[in-house]
N, CA, C and O atoms as a MOPAC input file, in Angstrom:
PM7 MOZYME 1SCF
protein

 N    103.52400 1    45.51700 1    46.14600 1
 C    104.00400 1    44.32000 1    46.80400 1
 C    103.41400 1    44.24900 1    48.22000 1
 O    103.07700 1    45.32800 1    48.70700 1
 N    103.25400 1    43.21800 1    48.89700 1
 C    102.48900 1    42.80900 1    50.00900 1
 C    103.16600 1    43.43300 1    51.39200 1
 O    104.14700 1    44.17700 1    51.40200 1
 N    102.75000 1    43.17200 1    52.05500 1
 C    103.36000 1    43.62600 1    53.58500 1
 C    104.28700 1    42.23800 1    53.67400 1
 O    103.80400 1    41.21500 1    53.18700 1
 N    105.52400 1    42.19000 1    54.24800 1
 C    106.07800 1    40.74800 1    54.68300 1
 C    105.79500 1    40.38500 1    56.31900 1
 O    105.78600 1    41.22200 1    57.22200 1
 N    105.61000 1    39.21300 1    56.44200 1
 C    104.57700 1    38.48700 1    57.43500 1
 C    106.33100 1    38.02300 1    58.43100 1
 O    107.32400 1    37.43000 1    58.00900 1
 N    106.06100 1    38.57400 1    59.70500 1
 C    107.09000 1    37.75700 1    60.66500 1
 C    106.53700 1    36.70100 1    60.84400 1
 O    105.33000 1    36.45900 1    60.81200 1
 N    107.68400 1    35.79500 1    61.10700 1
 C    108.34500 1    34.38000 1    61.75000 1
 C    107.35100 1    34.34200 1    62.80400 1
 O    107.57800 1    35.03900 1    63.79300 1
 N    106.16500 1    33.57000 1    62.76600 1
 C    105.75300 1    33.29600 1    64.55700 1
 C    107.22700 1    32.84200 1    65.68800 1
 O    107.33000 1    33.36800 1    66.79600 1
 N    107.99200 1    32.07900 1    65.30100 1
 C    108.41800 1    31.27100 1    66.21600 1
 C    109.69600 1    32.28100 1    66.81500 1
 O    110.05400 1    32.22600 1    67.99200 1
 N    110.28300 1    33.15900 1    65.85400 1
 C    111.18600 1    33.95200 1    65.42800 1
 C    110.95200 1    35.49800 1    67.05900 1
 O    111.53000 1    36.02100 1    68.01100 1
 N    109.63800 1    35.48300 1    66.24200 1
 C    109.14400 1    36.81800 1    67.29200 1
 C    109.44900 1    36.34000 1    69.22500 1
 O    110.09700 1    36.94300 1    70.08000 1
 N    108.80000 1    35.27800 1    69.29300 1
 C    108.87600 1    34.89000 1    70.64000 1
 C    110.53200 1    34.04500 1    70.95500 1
 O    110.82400 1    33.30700 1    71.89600 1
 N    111.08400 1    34.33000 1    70.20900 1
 C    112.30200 1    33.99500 1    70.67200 1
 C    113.55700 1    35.13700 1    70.57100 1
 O    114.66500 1    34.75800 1    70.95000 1
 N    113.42300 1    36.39000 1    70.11800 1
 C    114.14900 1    37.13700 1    70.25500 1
 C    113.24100 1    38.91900 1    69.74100 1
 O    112.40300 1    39.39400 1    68.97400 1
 N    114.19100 1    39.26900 1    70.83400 1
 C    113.75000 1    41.13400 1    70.69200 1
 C    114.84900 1    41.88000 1    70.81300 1
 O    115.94600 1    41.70700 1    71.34200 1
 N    114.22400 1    42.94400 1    70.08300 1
 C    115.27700 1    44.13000 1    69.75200 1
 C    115.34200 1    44.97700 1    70.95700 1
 O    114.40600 1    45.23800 1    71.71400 1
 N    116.73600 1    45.42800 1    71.05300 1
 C    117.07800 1    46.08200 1    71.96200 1
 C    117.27300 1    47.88100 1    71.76400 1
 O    117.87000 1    48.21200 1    70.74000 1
 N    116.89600 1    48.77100 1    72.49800 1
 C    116.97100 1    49.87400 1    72.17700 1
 C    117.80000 1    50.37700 1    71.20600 1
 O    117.57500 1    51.46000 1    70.66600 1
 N    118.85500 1    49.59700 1    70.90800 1
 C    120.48100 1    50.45300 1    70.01600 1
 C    120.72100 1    49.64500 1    68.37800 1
 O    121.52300 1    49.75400 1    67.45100 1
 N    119.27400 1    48.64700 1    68.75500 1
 C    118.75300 1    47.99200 1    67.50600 1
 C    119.61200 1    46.85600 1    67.40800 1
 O    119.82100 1    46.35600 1    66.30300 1
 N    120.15000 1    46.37900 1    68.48000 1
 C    121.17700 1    44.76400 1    68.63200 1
 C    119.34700 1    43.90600 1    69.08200 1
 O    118.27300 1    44.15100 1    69.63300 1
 N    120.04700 1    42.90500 1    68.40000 1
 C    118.62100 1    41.90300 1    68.63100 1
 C    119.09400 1    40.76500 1    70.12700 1
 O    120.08900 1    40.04400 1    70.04800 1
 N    118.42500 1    40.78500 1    71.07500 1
 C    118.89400 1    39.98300 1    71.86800 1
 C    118.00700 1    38.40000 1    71.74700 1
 O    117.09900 1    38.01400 1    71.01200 1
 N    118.74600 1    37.79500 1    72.80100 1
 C    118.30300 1    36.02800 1    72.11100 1
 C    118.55200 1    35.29200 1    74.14100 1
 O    119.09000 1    35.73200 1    75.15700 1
 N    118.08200 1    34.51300 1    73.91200 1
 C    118.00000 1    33.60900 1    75.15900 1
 C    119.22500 1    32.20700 1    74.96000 1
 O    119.50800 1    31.78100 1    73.84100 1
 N    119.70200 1    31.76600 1    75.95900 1
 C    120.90400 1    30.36100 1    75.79900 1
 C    120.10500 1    29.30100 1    75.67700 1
 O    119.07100 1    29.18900 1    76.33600 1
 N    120.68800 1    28.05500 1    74.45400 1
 C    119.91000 1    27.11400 1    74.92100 1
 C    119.98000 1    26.20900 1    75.80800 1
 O    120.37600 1    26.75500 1    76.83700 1
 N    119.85400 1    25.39000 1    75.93300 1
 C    120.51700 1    24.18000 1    76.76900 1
 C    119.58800 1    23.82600 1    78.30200 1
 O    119.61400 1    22.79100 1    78.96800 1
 N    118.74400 1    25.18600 1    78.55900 1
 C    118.21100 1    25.64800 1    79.54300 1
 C    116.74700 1    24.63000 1    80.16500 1
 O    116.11000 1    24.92600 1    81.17600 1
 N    116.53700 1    23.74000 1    79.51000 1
 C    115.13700 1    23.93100 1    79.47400 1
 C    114.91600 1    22.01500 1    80.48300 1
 O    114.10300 1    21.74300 1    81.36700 1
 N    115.94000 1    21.13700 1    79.87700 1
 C    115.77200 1    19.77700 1    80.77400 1
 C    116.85400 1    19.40500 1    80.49100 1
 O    117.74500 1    19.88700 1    79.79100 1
 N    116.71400 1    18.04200 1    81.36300 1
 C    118.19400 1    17.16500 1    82.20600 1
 C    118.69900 1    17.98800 1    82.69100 1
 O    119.65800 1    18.22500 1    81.95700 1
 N    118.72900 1    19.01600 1    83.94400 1
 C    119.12200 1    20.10100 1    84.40800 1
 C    120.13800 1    19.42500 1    85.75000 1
 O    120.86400 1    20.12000 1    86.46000 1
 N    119.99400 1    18.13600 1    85.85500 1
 C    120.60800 1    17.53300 1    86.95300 1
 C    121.81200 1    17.45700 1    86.95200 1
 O    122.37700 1    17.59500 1    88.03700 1
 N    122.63500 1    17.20600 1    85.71600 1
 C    124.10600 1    16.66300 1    85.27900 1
 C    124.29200 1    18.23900 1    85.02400 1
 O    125.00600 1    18.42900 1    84.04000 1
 N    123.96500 1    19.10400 1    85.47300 1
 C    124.53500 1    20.63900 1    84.83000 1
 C    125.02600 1    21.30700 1    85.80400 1
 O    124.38900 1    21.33600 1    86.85700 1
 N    126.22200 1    21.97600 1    85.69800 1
 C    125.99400 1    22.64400 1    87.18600 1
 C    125.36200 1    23.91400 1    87.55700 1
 O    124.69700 1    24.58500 1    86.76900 1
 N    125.58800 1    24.22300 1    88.77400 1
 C    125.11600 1    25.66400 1    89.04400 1
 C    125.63700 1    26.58500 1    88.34600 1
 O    124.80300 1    27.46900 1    88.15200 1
 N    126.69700 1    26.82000 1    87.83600 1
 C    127.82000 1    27.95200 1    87.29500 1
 C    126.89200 1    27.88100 1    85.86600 1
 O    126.22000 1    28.80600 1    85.40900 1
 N    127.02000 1    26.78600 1    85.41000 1
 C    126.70000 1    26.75100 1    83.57200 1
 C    125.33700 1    27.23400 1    83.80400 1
 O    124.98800 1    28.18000 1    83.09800 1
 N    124.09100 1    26.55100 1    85.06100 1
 C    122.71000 1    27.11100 1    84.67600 1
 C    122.60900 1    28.44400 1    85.02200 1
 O    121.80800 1    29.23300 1    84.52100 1
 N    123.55100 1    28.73400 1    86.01800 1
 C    123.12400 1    30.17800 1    85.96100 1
 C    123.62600 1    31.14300 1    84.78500 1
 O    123.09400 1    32.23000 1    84.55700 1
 N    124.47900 1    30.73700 1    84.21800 1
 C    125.34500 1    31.45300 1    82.89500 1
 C    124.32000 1    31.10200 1    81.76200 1
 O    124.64500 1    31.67400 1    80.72100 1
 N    123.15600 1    30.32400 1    81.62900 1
 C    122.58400 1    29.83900 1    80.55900 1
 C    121.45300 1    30.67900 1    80.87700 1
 O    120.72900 1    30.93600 1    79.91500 1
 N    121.09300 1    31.21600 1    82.10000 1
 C    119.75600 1    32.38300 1    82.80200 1
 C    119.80900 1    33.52000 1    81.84200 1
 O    118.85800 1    33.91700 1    81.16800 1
 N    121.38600 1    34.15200 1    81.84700 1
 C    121.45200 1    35.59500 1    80.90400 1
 C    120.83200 1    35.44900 1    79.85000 1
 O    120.45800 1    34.40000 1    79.32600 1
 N    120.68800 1    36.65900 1    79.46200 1
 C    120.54400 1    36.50900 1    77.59200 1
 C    122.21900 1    37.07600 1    77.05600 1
 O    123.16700 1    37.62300 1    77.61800 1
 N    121.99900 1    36.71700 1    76.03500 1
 C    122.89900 1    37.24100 1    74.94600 1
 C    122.50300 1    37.62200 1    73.81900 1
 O    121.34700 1    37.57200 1    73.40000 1
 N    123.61000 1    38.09000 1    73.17800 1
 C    123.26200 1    39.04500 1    71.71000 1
 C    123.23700 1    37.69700 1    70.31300 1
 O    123.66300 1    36.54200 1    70.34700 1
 N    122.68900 1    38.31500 1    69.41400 1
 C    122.74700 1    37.45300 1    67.91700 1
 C    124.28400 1    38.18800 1    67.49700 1
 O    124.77600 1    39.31600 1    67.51500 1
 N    124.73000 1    36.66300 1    67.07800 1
 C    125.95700 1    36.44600 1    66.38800 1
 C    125.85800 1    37.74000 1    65.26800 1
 O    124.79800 1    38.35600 1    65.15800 1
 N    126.94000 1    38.06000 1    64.52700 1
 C    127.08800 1    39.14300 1    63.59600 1
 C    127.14200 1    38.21700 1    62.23800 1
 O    127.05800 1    38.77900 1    61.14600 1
 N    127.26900 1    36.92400 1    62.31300 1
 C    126.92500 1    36.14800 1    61.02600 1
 C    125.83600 1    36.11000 1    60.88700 1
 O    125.47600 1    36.23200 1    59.71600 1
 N    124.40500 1    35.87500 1    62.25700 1
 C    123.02100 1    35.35300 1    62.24100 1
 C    122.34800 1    36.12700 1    62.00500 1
 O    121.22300 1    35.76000 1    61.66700 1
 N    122.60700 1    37.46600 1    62.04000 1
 C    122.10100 1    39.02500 1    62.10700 1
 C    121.09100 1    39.17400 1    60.86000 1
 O    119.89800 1    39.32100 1    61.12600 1
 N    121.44300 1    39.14900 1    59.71100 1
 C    121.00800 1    39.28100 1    58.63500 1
 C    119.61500 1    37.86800 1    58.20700 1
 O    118.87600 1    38.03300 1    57.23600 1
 N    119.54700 1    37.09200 1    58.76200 1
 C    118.76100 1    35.86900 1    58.54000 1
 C    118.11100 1    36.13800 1    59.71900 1
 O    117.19200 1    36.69900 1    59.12200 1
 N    117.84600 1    36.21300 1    60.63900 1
 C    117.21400 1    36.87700 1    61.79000 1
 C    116.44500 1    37.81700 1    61.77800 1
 O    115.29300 1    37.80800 1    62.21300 1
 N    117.21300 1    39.02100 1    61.10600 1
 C    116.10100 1    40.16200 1    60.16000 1
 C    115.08700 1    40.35600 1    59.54300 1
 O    114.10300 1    41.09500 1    59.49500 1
 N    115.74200 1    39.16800 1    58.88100 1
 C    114.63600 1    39.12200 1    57.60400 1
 C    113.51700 1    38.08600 1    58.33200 1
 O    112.39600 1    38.20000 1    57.83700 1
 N    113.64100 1    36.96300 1    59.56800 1
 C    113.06000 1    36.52500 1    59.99300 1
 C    111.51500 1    37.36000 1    60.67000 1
 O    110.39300 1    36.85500 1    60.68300 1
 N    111.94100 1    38.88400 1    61.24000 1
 C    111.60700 1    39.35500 1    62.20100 1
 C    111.24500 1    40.24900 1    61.35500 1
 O    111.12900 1    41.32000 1    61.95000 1
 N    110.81800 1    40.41800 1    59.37700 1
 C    110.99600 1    41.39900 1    59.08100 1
 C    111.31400 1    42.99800 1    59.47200 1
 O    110.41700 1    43.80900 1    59.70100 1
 N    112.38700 1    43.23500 1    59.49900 1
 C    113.17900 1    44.04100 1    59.72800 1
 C    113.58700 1    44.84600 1    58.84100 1
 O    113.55500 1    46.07600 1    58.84200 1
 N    114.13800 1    43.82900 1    57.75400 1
 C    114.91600 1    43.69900 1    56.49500 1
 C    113.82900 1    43.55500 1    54.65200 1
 O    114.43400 1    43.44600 1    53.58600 1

């Protein structure tokens, strides 16, 4: 059976973290930044972790899985 081919879009939008949690970026971030406030854009700067539902579809995105 073949090698399985990662997600282009998949790869540049999330990486694994040393303890093997996949981290991910907020969206919302990117325009109409005017009506937003400071509190939400800076809270939208962090990253965060993949949901424990998304985990498994993400995987297999990033062959992992």
């Amino acid at each position: 059976m073949p090698k399985m081919k990662t997600n282009s879009g998949a790869k540049k939008r999330f990486a694994l973290t040393g303890s093997g949690k996949i981290k991910r970026k907020h969206a919302f971030k990117s325009h109409i930044l005017t009506k937003k406030s400071k509190k939400r854009k800076r809270n939208l700067t962090k990253t965060g972790l993949v949901n424990k539902a998304d985990l498994n579809s993400i995987k297999t995105l990033l062959a992992l899985k």
